[in-house]
C-alpha positions in Angstrom: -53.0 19.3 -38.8 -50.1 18.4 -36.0 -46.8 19.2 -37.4 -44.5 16.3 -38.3 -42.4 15.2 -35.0 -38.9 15.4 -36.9 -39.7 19.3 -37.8 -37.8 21.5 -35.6 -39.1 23.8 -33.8 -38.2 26.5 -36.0 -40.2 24.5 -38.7 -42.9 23.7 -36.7 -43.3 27.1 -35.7 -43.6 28.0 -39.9 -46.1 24.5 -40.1 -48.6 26.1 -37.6 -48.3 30.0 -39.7 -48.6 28.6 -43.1 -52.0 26.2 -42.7 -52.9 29.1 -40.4 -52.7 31.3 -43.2 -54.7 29.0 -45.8 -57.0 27.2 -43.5 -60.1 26.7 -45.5 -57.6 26.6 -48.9 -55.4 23.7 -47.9 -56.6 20.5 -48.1 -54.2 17.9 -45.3 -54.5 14.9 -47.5 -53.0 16.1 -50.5 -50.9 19.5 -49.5 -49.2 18.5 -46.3 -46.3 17.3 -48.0 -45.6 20.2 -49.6 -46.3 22.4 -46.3 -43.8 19.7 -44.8 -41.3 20.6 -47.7 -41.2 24.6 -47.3 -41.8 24.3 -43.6 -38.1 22.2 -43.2 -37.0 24.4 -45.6 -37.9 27.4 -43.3 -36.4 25.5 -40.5 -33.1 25.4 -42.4 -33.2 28.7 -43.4 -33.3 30.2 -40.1 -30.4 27.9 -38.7 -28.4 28.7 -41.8 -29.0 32.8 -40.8 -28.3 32.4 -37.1 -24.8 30.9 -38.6 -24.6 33.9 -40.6 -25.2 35.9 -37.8 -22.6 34.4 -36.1 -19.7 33.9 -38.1 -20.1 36.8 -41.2 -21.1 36.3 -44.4 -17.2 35.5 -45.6 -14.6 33.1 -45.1 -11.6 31.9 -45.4 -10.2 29.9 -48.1 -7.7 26.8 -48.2 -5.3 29.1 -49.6 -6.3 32.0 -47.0 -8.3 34.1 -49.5 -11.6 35.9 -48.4 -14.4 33.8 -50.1 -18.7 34.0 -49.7 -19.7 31.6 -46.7 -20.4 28.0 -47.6 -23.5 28.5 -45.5 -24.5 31.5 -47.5 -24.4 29.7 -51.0 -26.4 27.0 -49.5 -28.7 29.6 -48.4 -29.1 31.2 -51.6 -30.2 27.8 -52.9 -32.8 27.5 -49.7 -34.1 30.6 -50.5 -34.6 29.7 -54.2 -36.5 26.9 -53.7 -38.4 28.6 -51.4 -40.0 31.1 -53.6 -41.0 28.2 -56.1 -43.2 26.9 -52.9 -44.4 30.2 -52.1 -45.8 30.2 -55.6 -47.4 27.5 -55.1 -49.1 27.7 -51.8 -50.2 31.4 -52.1 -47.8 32.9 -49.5 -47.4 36.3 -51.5 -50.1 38.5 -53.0 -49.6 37.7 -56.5 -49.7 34.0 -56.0 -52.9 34.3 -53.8 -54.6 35.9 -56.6 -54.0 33.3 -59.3 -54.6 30.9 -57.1 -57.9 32.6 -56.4 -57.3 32.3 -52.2 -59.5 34.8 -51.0 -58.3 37.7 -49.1 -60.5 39.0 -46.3 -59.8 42.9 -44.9 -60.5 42.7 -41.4 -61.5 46.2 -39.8 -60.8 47.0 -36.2 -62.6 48.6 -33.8 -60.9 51.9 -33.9 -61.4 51.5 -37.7 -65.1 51.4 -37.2 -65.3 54.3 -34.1 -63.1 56.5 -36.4 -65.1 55.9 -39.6 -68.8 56.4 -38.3 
């Protein structure tokens, strides 16, 4: 399906990968919202590390003490609810195989030349 228009394109970018990755699996009427969910999710995540990137991982404090990024506790939160989705929509091995996706080994050419 067409990625939401409010998605960035970060997010849209993670849309298009993850129904990629389950097409025959996913079924548009009922798991696009949660596609939707991790894909702004993504989208977030990858602003919140460019910030990162940018600025450091620490800050300063209202009383001028070093503290953890504000961005980098939010991210830790991003990331958690991540891995609750990736559970759920098969995006690591474990998760594929209770969720019985199938996993197809693809051999390349050079595969076949080199095995024959």
């Amino acid at each position: 399906p067409e990625a939401p228009a409010h998605l960035t394109e970060a997010a849209a970018e993670i849309w298009v990968t993850v129904w990629l990755a389950g097409e025959g699996f996913y079924m548009p009427a009922v798991d696009s919202l949660t596609i939707e969910r991790y894909a702004v999710l993504a989208g977030r995540r990858a602003e919140m590390l460019g910030t990162l990137t940018r600025e450091g991982e620490t800050s300063i404090g209202s009383t001028g003490q070093v503290i953890i990024h504000p961005v980098a506790r939010l991210l830790d939160t991003i990331e958690s609810k991540m891995v609750v989705l990736e559970d759920r929509l098969g995006l690591n091995p474990a998760s594929r195989l209770n969720l019985g996706m199938a996993v197809v080994k693809t051999t390349s050419s050079l595969d076949k030349y080199l095995s024959s």
